[in-house]
mmCIF file of the N, C-alpha and C atoms, coordinates in Angstrom:
data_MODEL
# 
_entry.id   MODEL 
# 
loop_
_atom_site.group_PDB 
_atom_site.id 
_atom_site.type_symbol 
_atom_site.label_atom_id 
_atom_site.label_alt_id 
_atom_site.label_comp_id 
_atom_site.label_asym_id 
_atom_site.label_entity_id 
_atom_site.label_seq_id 
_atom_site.pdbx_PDB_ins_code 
_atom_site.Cartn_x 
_atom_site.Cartn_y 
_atom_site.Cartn_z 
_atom_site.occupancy 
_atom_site.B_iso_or_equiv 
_atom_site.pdbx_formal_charge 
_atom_site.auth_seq_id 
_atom_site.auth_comp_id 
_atom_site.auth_asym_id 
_atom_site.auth_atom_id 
_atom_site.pdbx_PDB_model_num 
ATOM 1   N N  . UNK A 1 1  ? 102.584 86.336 120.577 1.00 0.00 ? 1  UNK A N  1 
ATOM 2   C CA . UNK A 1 1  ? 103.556 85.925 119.564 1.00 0.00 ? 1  UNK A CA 1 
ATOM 3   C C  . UNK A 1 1  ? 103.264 86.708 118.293 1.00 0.00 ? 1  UNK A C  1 
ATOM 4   N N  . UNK A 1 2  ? 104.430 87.083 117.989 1.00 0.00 ? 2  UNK A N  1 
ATOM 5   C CA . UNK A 1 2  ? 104.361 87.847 116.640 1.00 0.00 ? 2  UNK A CA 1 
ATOM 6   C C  . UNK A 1 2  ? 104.585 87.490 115.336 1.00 0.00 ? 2  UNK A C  1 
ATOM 7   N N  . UNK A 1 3  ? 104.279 87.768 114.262 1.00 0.00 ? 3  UNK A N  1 
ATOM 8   C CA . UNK A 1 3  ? 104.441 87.001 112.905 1.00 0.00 ? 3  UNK A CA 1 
ATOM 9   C C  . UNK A 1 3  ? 105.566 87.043 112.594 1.00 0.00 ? 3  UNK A C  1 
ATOM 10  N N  . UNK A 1 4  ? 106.575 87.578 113.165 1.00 0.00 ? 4  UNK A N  1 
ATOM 11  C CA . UNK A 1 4  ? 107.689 87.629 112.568 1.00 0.00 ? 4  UNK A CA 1 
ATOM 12  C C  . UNK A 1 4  ? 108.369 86.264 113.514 1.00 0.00 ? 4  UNK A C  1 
ATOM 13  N N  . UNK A 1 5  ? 108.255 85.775 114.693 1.00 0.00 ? 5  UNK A N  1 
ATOM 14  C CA . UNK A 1 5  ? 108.723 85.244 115.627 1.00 0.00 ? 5  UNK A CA 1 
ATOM 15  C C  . UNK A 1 5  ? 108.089 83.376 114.674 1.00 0.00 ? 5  UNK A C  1 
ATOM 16  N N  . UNK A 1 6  ? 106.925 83.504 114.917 1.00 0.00 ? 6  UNK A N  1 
ATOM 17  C CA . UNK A 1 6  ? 106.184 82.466 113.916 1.00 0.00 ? 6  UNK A CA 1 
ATOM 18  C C  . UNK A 1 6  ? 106.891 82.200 112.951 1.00 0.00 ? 6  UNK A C  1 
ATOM 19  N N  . UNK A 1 7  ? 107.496 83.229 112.265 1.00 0.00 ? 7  UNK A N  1 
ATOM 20  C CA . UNK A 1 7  ? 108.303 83.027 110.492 1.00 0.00 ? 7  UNK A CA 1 
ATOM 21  C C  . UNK A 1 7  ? 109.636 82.473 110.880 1.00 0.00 ? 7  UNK A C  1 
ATOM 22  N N  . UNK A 1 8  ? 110.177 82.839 111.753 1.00 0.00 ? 8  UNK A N  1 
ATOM 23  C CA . UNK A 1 8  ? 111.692 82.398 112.482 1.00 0.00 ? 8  UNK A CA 1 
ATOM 24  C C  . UNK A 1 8  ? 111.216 81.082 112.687 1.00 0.00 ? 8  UNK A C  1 
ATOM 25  N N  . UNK A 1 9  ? 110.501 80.483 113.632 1.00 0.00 ? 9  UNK A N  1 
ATOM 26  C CA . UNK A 1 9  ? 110.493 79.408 114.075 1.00 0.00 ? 9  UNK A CA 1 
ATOM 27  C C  . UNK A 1 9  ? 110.338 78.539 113.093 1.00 0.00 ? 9  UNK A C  1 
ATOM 28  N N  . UNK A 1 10 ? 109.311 78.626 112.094 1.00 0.00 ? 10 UNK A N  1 
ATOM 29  C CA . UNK A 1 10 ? 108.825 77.671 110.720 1.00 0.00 ? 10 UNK A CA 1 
ATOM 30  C C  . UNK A 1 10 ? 109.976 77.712 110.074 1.00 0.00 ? 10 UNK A C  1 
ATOM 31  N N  . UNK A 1 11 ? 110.849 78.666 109.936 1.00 0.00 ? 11 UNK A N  1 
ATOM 32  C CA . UNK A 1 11 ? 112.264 78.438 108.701 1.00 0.00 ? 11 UNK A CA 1 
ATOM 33  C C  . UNK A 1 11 ? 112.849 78.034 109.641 1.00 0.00 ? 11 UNK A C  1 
ATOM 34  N N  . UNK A 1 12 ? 113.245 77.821 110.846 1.00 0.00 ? 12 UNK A N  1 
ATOM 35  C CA . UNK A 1 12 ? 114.215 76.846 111.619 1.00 0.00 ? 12 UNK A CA 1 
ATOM 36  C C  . UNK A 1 12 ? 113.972 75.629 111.707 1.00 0.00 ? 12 UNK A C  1 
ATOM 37  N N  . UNK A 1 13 ? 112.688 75.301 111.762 1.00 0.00 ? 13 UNK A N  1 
ATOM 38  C CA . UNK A 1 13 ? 112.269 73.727 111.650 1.00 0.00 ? 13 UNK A CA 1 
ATOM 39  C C  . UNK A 1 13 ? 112.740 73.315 110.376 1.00 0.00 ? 13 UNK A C  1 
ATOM 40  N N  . UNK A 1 14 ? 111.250 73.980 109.177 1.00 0.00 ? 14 UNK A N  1 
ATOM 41  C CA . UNK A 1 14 ? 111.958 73.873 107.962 1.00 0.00 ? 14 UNK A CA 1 
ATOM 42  C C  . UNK A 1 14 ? 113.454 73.722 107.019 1.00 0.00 ? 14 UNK A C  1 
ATOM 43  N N  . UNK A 1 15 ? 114.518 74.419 108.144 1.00 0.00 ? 15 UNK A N  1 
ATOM 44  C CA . UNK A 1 15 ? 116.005 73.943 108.016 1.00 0.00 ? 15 UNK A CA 1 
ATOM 45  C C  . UNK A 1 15 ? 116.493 72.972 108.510 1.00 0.00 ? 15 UNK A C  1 
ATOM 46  N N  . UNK A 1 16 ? 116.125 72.577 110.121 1.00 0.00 ? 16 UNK A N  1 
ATOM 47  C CA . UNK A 1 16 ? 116.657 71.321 110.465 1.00 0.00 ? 16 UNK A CA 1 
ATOM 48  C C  . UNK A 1 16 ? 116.190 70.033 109.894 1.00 0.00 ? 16 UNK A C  1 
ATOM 49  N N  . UNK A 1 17 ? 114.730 70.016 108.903 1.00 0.00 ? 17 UNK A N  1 
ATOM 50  C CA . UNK A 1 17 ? 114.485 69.266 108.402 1.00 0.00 ? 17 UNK A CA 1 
ATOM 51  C C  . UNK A 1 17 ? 115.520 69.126 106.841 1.00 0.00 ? 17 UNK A C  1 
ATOM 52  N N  . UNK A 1 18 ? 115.993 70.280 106.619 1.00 0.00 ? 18 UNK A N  1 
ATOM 53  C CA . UNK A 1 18 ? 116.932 69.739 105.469 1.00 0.00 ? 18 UNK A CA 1 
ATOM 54  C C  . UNK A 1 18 ? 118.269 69.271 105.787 1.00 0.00 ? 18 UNK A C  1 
ATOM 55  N N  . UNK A 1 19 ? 118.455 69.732 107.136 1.00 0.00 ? 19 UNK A N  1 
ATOM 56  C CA . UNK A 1 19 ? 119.396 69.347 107.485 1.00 0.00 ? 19 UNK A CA 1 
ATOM 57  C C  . UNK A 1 19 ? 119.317 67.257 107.260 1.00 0.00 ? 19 UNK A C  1 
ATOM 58  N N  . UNK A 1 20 ? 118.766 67.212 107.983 1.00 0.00 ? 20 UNK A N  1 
ATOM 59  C CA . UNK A 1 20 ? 118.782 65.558 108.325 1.00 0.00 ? 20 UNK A CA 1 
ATOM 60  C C  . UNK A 1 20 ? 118.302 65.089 107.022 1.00 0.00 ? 20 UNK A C  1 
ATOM 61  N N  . UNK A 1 21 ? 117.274 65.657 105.723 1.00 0.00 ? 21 UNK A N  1 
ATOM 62  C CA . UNK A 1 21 ? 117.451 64.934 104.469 1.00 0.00 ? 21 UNK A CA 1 
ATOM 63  C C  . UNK A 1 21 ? 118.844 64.849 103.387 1.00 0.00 ? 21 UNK A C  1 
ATOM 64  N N  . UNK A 1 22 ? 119.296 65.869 103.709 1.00 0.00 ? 22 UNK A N  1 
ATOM 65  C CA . UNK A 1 22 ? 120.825 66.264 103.484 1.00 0.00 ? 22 UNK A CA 1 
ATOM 66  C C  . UNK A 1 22 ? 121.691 65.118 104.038 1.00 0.00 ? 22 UNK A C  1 
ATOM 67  N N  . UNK A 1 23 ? 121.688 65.315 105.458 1.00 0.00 ? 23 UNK A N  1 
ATOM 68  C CA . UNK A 1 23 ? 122.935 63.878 105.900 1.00 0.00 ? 23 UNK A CA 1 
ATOM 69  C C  . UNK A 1 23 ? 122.699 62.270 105.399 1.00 0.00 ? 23 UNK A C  1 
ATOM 70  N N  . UNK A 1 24 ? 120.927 62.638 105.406 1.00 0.00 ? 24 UNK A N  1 
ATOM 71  C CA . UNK A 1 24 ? 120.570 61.034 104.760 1.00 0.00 ? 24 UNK A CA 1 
ATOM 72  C C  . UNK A 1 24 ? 120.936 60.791 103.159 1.00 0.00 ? 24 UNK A C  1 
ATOM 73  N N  . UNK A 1 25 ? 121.011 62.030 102.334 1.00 0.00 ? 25 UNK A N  1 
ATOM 74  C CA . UNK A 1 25 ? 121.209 61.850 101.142 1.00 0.00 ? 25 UNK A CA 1 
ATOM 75  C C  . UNK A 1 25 ? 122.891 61.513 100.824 1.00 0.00 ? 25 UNK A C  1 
ATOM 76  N N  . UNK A 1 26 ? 123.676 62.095 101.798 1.00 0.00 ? 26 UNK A N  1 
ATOM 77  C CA . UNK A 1 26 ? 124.929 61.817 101.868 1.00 0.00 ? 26 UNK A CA 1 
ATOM 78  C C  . UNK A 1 26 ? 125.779 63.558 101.331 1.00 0.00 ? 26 UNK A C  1 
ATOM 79  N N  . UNK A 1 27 ? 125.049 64.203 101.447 1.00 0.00 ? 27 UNK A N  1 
ATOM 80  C CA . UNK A 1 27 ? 125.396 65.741 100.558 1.00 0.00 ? 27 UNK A CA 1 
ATOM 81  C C  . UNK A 1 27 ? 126.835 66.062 101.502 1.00 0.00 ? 27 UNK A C  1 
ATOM 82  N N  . UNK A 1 28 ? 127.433 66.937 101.161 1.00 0.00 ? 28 UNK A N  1 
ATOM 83  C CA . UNK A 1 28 ? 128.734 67.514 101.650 1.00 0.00 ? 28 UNK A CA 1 
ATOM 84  C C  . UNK A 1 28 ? 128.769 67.997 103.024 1.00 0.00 ? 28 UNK A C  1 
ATOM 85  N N  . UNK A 1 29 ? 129.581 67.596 103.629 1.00 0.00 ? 29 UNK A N  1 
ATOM 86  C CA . UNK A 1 29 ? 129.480 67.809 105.358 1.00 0.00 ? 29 UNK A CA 1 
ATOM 87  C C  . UNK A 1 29 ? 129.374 69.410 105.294 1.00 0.00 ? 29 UNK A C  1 
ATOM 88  N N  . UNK A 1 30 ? 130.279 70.466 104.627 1.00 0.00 ? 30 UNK A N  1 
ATOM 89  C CA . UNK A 1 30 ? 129.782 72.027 104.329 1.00 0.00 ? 30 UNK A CA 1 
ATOM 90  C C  . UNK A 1 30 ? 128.515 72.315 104.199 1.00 0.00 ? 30 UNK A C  1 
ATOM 91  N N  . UNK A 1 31 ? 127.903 71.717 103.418 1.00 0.00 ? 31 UNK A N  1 
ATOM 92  C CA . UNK A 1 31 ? 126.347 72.084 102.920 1.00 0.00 ? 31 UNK A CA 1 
ATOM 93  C C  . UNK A 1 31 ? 125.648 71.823 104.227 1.00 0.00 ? 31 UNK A C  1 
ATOM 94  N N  . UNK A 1 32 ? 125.640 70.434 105.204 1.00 0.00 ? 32 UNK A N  1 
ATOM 95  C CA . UNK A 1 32 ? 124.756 70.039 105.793 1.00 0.00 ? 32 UNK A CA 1 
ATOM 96  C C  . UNK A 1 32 ? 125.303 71.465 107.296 1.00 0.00 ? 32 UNK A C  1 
ATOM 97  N N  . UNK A 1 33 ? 126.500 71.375 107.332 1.00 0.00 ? 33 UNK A N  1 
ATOM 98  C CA . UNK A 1 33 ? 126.767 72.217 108.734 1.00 0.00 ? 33 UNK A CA 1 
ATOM 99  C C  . UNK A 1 33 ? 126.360 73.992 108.573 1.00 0.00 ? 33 UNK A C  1 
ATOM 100 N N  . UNK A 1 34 ? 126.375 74.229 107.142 1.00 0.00 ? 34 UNK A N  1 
ATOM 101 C CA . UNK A 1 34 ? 125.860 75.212 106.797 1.00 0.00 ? 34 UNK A CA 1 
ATOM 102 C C  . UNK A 1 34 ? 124.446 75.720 107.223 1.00 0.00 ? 34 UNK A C  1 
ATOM 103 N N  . UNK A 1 35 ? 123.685 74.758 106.504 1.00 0.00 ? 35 UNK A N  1 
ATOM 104 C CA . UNK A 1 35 ? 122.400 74.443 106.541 1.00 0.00 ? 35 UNK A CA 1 
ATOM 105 C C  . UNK A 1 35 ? 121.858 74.157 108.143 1.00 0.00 ? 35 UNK A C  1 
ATOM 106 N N  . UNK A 1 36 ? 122.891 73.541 109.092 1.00 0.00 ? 36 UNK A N  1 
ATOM 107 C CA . UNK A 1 36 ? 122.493 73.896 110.343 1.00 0.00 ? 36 UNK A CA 1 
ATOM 108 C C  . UNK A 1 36 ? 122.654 75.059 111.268 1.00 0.00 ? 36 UNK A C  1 
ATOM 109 N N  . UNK A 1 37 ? 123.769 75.497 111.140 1.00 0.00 ? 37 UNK A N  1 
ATOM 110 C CA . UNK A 1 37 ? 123.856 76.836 111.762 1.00 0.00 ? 37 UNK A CA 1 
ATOM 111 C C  . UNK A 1 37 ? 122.754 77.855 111.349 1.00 0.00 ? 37 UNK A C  1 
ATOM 112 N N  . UNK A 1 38 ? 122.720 77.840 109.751 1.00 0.00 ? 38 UNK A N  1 
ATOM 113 C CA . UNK A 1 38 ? 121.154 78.934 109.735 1.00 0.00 ? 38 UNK A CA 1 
ATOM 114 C C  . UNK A 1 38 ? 119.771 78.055 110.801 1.00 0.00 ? 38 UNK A C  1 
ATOM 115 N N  . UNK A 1 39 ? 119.595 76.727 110.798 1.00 0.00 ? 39 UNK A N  1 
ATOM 116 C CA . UNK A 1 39 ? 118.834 76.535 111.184 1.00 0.00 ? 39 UNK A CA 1 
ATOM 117 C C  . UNK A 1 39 ? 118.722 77.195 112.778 1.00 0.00 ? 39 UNK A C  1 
ATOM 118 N N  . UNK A 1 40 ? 119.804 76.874 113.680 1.00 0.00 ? 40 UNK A N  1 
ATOM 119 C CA . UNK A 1 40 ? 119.573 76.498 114.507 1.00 0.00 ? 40 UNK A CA 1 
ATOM 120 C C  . UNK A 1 40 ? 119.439 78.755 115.000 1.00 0.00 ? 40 UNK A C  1 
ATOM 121 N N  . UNK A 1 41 ? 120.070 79.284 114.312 1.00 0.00 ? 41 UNK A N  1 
ATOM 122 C CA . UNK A 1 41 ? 120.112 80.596 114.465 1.00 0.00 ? 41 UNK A CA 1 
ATOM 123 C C  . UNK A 1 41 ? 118.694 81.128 114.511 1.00 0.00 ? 41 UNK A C  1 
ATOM 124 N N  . UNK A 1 42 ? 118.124 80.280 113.456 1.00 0.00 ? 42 UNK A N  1 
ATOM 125 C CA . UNK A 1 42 ? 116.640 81.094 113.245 1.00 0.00 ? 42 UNK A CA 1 
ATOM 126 C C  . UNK A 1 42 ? 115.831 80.609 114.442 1.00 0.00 ? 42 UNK A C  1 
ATOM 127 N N  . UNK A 1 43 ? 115.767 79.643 115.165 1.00 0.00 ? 43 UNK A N  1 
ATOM 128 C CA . UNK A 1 43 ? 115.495 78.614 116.236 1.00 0.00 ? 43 UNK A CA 1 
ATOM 129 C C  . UNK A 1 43 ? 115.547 79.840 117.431 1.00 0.00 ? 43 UNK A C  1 
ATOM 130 N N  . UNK A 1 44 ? 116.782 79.735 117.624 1.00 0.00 ? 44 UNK A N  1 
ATOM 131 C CA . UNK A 1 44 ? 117.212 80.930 118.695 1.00 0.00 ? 44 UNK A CA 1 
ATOM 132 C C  . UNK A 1 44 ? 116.922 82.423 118.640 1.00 0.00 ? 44 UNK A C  1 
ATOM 133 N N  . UNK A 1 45 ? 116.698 82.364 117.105 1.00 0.00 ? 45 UNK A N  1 
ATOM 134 C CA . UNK A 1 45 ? 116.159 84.214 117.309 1.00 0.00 ? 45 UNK A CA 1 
ATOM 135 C C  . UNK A 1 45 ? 114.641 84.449 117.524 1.00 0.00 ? 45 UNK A C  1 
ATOM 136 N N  . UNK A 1 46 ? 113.861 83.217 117.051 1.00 0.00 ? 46 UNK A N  1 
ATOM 137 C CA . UNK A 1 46 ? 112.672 83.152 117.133 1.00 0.00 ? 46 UNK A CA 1 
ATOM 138 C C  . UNK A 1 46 ? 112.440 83.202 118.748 1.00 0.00 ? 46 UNK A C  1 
ATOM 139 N N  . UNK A 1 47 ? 112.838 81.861 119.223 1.00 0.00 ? 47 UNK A N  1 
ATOM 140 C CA . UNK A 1 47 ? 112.497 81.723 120.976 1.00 0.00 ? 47 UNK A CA 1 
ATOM 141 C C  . UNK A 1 47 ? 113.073 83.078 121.792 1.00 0.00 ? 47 UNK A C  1 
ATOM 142 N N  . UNK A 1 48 ? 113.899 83.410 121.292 1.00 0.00 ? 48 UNK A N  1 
ATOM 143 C CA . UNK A 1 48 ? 114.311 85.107 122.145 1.00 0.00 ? 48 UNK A CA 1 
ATOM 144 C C  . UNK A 1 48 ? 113.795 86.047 121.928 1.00 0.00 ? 48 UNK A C  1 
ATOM 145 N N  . UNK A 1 49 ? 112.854 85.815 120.545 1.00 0.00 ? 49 UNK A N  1 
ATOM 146 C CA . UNK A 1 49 ? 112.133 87.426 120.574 1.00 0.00 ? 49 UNK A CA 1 
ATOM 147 C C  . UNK A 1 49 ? 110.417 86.757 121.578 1.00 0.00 ? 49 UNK A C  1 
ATOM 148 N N  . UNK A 1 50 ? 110.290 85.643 121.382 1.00 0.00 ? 50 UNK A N  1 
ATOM 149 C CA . UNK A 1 50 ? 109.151 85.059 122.196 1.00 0.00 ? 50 UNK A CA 1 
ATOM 150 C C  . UNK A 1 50 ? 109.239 85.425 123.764 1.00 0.00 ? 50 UNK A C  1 
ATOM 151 N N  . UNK A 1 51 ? 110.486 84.771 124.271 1.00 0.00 ? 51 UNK A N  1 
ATOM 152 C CA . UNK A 1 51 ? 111.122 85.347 125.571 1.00 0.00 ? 51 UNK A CA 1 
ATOM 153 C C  . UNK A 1 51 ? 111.295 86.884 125.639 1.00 0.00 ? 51 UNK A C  1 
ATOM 154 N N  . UNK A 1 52 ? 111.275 87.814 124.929 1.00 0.00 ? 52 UNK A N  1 
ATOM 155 C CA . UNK A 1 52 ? 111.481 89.249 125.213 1.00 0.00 ? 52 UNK A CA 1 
ATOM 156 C C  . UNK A 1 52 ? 112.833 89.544 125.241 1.00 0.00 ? 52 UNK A C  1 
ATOM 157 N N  . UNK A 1 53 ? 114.031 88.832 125.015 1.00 0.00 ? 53 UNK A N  1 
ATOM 158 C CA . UNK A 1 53 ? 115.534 88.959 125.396 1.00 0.00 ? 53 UNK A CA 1 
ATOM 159 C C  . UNK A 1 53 ? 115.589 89.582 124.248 1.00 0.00 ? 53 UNK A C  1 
ATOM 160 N N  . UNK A 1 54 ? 115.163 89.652 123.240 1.00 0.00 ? 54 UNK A N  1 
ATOM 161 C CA . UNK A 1 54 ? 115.226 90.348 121.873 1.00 0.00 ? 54 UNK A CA 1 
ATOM 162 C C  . UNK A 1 54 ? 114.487 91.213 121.192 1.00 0.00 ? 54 UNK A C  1 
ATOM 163 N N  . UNK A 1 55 ? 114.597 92.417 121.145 1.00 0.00 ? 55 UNK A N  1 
ATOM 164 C CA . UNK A 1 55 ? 113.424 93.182 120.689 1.00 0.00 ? 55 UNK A CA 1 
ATOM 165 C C  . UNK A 1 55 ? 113.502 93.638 119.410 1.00 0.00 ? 55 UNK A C  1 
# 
């Protein structure tokens, strides 16, 4: 695993966790769906460069 793959994964967590303090705070359905798509992107680019599908 590479540091860059590590950095993807920690800012995808780190996003889905704002995600869900966001919906609990009541913030704007834009902000929170925003805030998930980066999450879930960084999620997926991380596990694909782990998997090798991504170089």
């Amino acid at each position: 695993m590479t540091g860059l793959n590590t950095v993807l994964i920690i800012v995808g967590l780190f996003l889905a966790g704002g995600v869900y303090s966001f919906w609990k705070q009541g913030m704007p359905k834009g902000v929170v769906v925003l805030l998930g798509i980066g999450s879930v992107m960084c999620l997926v680019a991380g596990i694909m460069r782990i998997q090798g599908l991504w170089d």
